[in-house]
C-alpha positions as CSV (number, residue, x, y, z in Angstrom):
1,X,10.9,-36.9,8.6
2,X,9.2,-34.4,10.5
3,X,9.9,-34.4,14.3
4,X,8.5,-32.0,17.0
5,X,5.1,-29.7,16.4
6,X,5.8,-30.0,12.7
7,X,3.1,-32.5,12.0
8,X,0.8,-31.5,14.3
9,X,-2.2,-29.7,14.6
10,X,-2.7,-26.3,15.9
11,X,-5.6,-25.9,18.5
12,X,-6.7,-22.1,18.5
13,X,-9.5,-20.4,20.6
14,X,-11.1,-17.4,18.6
15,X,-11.3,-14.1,21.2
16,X,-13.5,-12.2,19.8
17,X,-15.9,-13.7,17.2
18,X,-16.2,-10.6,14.6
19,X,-15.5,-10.5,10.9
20,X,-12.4,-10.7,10.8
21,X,-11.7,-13.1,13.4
22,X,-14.0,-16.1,11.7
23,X,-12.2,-14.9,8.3
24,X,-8.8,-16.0,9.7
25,X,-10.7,-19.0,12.0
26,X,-12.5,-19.6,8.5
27,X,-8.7,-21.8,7.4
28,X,-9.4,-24.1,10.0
29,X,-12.5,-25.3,7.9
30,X,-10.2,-25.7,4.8
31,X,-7.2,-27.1,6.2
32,X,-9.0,-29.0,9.2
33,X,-5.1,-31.6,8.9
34,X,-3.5,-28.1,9.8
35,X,-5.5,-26.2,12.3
36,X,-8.3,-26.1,14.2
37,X,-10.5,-24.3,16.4
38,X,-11.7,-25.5,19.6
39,X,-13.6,-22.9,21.8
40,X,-14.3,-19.3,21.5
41,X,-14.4,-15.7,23.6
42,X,-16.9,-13.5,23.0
43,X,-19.3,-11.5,25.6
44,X,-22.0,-11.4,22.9
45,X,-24.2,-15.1,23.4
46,X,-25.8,-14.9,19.6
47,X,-22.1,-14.8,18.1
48,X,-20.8,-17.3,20.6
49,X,-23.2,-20.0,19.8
50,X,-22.8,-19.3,16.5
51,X,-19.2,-19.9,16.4
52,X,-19.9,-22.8,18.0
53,X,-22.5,-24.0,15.3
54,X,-19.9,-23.5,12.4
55,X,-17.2,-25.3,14.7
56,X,-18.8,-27.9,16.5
57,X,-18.0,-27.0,19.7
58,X,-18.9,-27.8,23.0
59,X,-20.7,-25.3,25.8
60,X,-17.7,-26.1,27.8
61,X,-15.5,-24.4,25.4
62,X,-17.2,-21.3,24.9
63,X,-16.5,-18.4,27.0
64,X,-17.6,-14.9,28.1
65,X,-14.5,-13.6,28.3
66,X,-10.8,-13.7,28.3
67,X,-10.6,-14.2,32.6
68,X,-13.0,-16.9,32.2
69,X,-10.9,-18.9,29.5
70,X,-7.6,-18.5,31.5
71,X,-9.3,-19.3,35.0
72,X,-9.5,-22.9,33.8
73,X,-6.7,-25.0,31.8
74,X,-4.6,-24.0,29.2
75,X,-7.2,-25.6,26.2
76,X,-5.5,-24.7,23.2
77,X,-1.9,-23.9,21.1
78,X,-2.9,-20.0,20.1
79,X,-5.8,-17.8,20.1
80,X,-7.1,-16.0,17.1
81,X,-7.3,-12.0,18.8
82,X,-9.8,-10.1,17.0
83,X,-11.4,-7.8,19.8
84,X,-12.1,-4.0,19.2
85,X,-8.2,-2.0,19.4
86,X,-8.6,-0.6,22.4
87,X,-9.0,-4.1,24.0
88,X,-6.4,-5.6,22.1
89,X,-3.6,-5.4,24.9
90,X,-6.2,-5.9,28.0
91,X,-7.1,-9.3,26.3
92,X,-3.6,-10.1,25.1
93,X,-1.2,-9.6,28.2
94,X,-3.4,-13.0,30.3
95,X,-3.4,-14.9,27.3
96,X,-0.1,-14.6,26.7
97,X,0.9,-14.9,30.8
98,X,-1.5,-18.2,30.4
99,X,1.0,-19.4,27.5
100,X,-0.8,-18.8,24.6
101,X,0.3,-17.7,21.2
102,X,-1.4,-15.1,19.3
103,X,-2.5,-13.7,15.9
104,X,-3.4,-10.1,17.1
105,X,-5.7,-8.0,14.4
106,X,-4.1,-5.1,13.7
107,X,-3.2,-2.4,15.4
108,X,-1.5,-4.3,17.8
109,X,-2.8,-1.4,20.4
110,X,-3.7,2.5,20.7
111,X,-1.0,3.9,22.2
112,X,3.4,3.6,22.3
113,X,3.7,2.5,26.0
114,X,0.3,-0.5,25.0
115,X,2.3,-1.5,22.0
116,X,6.2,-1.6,23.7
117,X,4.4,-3.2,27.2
118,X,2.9,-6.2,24.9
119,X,6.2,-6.4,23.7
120,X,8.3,-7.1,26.8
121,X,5.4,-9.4,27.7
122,X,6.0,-11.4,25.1
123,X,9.6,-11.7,25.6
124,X,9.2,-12.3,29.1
125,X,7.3,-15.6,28.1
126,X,8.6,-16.7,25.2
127,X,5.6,-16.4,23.5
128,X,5.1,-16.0,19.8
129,X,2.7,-12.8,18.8
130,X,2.2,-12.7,14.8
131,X,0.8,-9.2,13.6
132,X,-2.3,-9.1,11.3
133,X,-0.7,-7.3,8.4
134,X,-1.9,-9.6,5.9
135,X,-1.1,-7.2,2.4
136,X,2.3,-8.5,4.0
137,X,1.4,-11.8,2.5
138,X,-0.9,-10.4,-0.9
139,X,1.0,-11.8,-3.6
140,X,1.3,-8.0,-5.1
141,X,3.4,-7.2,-1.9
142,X,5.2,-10.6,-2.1
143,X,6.3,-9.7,-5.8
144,X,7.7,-5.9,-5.0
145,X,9.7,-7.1,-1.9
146,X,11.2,-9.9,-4.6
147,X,12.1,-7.5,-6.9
148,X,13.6,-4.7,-4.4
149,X,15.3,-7.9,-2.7
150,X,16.6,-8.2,-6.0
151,X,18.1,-5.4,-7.0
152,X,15.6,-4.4,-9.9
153,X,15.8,-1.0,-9.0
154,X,18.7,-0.1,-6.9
155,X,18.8,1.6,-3.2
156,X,15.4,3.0,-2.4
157,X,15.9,6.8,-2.4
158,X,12.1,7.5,-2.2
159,X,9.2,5.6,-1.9
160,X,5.4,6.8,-2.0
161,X,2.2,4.8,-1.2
162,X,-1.5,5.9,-1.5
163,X,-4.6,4.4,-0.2
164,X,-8.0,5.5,-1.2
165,X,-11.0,4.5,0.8
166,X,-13.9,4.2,-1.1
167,X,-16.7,6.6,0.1
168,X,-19.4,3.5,1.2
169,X,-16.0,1.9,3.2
170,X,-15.4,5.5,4.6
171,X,-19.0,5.8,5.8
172,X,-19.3,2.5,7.3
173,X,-16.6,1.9,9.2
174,X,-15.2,5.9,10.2
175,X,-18.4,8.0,9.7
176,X,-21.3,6.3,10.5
177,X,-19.6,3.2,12.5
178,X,-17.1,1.6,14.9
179,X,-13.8,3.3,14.0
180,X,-15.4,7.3,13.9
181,X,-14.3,8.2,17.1
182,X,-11.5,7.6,19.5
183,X,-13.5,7.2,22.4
184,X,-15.7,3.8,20.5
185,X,-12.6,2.7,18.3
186,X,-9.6,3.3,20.0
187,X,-7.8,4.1,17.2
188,X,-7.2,7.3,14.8
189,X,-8.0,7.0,11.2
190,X,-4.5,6.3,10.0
191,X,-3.6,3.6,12.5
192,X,-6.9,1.7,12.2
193,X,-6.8,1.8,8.2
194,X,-3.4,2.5,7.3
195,X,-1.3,0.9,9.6
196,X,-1.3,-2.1,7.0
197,X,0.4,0.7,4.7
198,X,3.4,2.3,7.4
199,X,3.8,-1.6,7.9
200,X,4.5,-2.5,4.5
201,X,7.0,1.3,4.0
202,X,9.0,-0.3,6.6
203,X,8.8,-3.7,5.6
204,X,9.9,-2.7,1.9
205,X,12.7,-0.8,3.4
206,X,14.1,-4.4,4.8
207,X,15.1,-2.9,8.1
208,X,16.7,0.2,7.8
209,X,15.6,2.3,10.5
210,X,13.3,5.2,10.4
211,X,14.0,8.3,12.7
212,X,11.7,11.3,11.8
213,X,7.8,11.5,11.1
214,X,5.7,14.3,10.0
215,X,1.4,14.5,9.5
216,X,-0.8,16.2,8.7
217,X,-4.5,15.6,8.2
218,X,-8.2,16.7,9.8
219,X,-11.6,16.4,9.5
220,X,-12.7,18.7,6.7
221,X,-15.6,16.7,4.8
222,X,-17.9,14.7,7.0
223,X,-18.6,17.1,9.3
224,X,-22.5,19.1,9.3
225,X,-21.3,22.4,7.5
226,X,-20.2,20.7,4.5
227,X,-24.1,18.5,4.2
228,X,-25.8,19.1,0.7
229,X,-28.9,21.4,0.9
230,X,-32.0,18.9,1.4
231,X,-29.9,16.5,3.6
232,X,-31.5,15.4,7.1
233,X,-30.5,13.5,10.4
234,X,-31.5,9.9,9.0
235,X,-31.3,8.9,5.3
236,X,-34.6,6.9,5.4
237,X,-36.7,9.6,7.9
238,X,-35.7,13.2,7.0
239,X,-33.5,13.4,3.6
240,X,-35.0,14.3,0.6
241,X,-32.0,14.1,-1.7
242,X,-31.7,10.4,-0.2
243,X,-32.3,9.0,-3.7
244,X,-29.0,10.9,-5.4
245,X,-26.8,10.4,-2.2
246,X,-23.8,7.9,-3.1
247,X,-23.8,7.4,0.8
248,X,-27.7,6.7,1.2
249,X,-27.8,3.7,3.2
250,X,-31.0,2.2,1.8
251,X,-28.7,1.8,-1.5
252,X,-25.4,0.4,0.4
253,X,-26.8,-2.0,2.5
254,X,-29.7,-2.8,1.7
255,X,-29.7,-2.6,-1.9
256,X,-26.4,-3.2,-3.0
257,X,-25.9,-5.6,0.3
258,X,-22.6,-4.2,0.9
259,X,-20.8,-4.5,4.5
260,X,-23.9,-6.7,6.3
261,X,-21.3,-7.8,8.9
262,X,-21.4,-4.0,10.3
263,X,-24.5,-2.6,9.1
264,X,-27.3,-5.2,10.8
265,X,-24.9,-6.1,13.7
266,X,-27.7,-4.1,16.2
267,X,-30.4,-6.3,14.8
268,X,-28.4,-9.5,15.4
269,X,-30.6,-10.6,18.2
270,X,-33.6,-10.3,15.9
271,X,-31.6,-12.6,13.3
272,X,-28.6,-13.0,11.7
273,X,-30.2,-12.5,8.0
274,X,-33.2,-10.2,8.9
275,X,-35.8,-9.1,6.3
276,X,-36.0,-6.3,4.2
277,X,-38.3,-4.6,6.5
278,X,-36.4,-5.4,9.5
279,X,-33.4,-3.4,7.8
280,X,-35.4,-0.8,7.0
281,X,-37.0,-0.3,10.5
282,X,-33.8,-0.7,12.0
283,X,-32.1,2.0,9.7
284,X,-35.0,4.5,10.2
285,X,-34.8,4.1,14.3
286,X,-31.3,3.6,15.9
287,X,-28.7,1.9,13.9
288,X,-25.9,4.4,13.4
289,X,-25.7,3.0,9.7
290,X,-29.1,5.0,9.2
291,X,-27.3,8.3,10.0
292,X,-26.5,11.0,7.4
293,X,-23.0,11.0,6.9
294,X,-22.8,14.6,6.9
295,X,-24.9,14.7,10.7
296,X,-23.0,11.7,12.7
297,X,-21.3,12.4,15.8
298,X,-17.6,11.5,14.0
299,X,-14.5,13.0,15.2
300,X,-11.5,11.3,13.4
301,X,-9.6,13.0,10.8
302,X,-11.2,11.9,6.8
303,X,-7.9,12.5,5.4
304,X,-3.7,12.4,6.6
305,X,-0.1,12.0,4.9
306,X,2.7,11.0,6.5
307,X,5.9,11.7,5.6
308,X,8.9,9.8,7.2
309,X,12.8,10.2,7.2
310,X,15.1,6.7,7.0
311,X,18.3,7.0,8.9
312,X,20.0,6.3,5.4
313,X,19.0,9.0,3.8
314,X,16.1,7.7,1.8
315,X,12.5,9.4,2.4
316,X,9.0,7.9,2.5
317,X,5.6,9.4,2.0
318,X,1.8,8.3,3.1
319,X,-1.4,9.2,1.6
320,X,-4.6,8.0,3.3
321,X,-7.8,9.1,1.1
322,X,-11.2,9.1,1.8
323,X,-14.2,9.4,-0.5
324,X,-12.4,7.8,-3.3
325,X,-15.1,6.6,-6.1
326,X,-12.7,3.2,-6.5
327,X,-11.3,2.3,-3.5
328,X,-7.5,1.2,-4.4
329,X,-3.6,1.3,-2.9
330,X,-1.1,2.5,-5.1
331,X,2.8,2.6,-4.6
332,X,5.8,4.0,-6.4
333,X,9.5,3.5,-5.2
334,X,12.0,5.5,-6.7
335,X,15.7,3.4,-6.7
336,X,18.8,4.2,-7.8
337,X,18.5,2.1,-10.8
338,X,15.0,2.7,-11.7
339,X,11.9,3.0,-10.2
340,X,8.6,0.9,-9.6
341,X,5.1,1.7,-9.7
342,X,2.2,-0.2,-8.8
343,X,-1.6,-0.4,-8.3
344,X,-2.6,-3.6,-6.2
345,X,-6.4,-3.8,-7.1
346,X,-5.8,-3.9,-10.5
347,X,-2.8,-6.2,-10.0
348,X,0.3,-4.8,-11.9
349,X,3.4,-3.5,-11.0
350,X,5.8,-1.8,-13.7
351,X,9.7,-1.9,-13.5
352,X,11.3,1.2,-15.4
353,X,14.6,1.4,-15.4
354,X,16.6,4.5,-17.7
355,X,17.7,3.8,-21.9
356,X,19.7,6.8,-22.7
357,X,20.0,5.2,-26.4
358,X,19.2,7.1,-29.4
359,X,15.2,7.2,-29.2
360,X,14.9,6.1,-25.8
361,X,13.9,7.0,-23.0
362,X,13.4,4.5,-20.6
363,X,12.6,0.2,-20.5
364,X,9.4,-0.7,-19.5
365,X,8.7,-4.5,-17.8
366,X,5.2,-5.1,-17.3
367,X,4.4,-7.7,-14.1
368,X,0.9,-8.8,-13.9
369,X,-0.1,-10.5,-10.3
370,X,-3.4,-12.5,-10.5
371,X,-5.6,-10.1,-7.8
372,X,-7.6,-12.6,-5.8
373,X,-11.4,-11.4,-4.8
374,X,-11.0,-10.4,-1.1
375,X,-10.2,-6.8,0.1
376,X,-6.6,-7.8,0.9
377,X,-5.2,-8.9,-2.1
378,X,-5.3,-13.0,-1.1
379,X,-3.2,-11.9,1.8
380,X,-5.7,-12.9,5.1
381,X,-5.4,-17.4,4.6
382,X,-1.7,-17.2,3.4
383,X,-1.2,-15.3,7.1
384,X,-3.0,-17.5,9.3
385,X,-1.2,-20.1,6.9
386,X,2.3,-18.5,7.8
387,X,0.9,-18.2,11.5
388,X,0.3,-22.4,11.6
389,X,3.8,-23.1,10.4
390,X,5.5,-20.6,12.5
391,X,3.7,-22.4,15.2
392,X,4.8,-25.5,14.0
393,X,8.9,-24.5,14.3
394,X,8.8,-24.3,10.5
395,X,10.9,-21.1,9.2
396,X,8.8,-17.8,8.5
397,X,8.2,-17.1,5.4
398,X,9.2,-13.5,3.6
399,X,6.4,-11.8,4.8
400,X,7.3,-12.4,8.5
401,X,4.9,-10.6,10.8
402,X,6.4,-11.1,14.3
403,X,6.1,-8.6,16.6
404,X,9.1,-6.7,16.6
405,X,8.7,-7.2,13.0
406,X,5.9,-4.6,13.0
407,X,7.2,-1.9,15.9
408,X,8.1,0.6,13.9
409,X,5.2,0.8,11.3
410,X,3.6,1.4,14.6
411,X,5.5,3.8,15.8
412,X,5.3,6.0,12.7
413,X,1.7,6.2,13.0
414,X,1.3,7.1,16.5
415,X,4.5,9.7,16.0
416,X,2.3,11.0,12.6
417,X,-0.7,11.3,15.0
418,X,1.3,13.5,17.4
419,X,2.7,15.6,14.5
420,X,-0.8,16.3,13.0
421,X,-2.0,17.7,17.1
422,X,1.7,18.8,17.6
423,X,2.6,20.6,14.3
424,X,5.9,19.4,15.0
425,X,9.0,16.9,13.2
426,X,9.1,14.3,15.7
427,X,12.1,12.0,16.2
428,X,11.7,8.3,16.7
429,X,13.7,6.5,19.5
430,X,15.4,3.3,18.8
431,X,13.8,0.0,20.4
């Protein structure tokens, strides 16, 4: 018999009404006997009423901004955060003083002092904040953690991840678009695109403390000395190698339709699925997706590795790509037994573990995860699905993405950031 919030319902307000919010909001639609959403944040009118549209809400509920929605009653269980980093904390700290509960998009801010503040907020309280690091939850992940739980292959002595941004990802989102500089994003390239990667190093590591972090990275690619003869200011106006460019925007997003939710966000007010011709106005005038990627006003680093220290011994290293022709994260964990190698978007993970016998070398177990279609592996609904249940007083699941759960991938990334400026080791302090 189920007693308490077990059985009931979970009433969230989405802050924020962007991509990746109405992803996670999108459960609510699906599981309507588990969760759902009843109002909405968001400054921008066209995505607020259309948030209310897909959820049937009321004027009432919808809201320009976080003051707003904790000036009145308390209205719902949790909110679904997806605002811009830099805003994360500003709009977290009242919700949480209000008594909400949050799922917080990743990264949970910009800075140490944001990230350790929302912290003792949270504790202070007795709120429950849940981390978007959904690759936590991506059956791939799920699958290594069982089998270093396990014992497949030993003590982890060194373990070594890669992720490769493919080059229309790269442009969109750290070139030509939101995350290309500090001052816009908020955050660096590593922590806004690998922080889901120094999560899952210190998740896999099942606690054991990390103590030093060194970086290195830069800008060296997308920057105006390294543009192709024949290149211009705006692919559409002033290129005229526009038709061999891999990054020519008329063949991302207009003809190959890739990221829509960022490329024709300036031309929302004109309509949510604008014309052909619309696009193309809007990508020869002032949309920032029209920009040569070689002639943008970027300033983040295009590629960084981390490299990170355990206090047992055991070492860790980070590669974060950009440009990659097949956008992909990789992993390989050397144990004491063996070692493990893996390549998420293609859905298999190998366990080798030494055969000294005559004519061997080593034993070879082939894993093969069924890779669902979204950019996360399946991970983003079996979080917010983890997120209902926690809320619920049901027990976390493996993948537990609490808070204090996610510190320290944090803290390596903002430590890397500080090596890379510093050109120093840096030691992390114990929370």
């Amino acid at each position: 018999m189920q007693t308490g919030r077990e059985s009931a319902v979970i009433r969230v307000v989405i802050v924020g009404a962007g991509h990746r919010s109405l992803l996670y909001a999108s459960y609510a639609l699906e599981n309507p006997d588990k969760m759902k959403v009843v109002g909405v944040v968001d400054p921008n009118e066209i995505r607020r009423k259309h948030v209310a549209e897909r959820f049937d809400l009321p004027e009432q509920a919808c809201f320009c901004s976080v003051e707003e929605l904790v000036r009145g009653p308390k209205i719902a269980d949790a909110v679904i955060n997806g605002t811009m980093d830099k805003v994360h904390i500003p709009t977290s700290l009242p919700l949480l003083q209000a008594g909400y509960d949050i799922l917080l998009e990743k990264p949970i801010g910009v800075a140490k002092a944001e990230v350790l503040g929302l912290l003792a907020t949270a504790r202070q309280y007795g709120r429950k904040v849940l981390i978007c690091h959904v690759l936590r939850y991506a059956p791939f992940y799920v699958e290594i953690k069982k089998q270093l739980l396990s014992g497949a292959i030993g003590d982890i002595l060194t373990l070594n991840t890669e992720e490769n941004v493919s080059y229309h990802h790269m442009a969109v989102s750290f070139v030509r678009g939101k995350w290309s500089r500090l001052e816009s994003g908020g955050s660096s390239f590593l922590m806004a695109k690998s922080c889901h990667d120094l999560d899952l190093i210190t998740w896999l590591k099942s606690g054991v403390r990390p103590v030093k972090v060194s970086s290195f990275g830069q800008r060296s690619f997308f920057r105006p000395d390294r543009a192709p003869s024949g290149s211009g200011l705006r692919c559409l106006v002033d290129c005229t190698i526009e038709k061999d460019c891999p990054y020519s925007a008329y063949k991302n997003y207009i003809e190959q339709d890739l990221w829509r939710f960022y490329a024709w966000e300036g031309i929302e007010h004109i309509s949510l699925n604008p014309t052909v011709e619309q696009k193309i106005e809007s990508q020869k005038t002032d949309n920032p997706h029209g920009r040569c990627v070689w002639n943008c006003d970027n300033t983040v680093a295009d590629h960084q590795m981390v490299m990170v220290e355990f206090e047992d011994g055991s070492t860790a290293v980070h590669h974060l790509n950009s440009a990659a022709a097949k956008g992909c994260r990789t992993i390989h964990v050397i144990g004491s037994k063996g070692e493990l190698v893996g390549n998420m978007e293609d859905g298999t993970i190998e366990i080798r573990t030494p055969d000294a016998r005559k004519d061997h070398i080593y034993a070879s177990e082939i894993i093969q995860i069924d890779v669902m279609g979204d950019m996360h592996g399946g991970g983003d609904l079996r979080l917010v699905d983890d997120f209902v249940k926690v809320l619920q007083g049901q027990a976390p699941s493996i993948s537990s993405t609490t808070i204090e759960d996610s510190i320290y991938g944090h803290l390596i990334g903002f430590s890397a950031d500080e090596s890379v400026r510093s050109e120093k080791v840096l030691a992390l302090e114990m929370i």
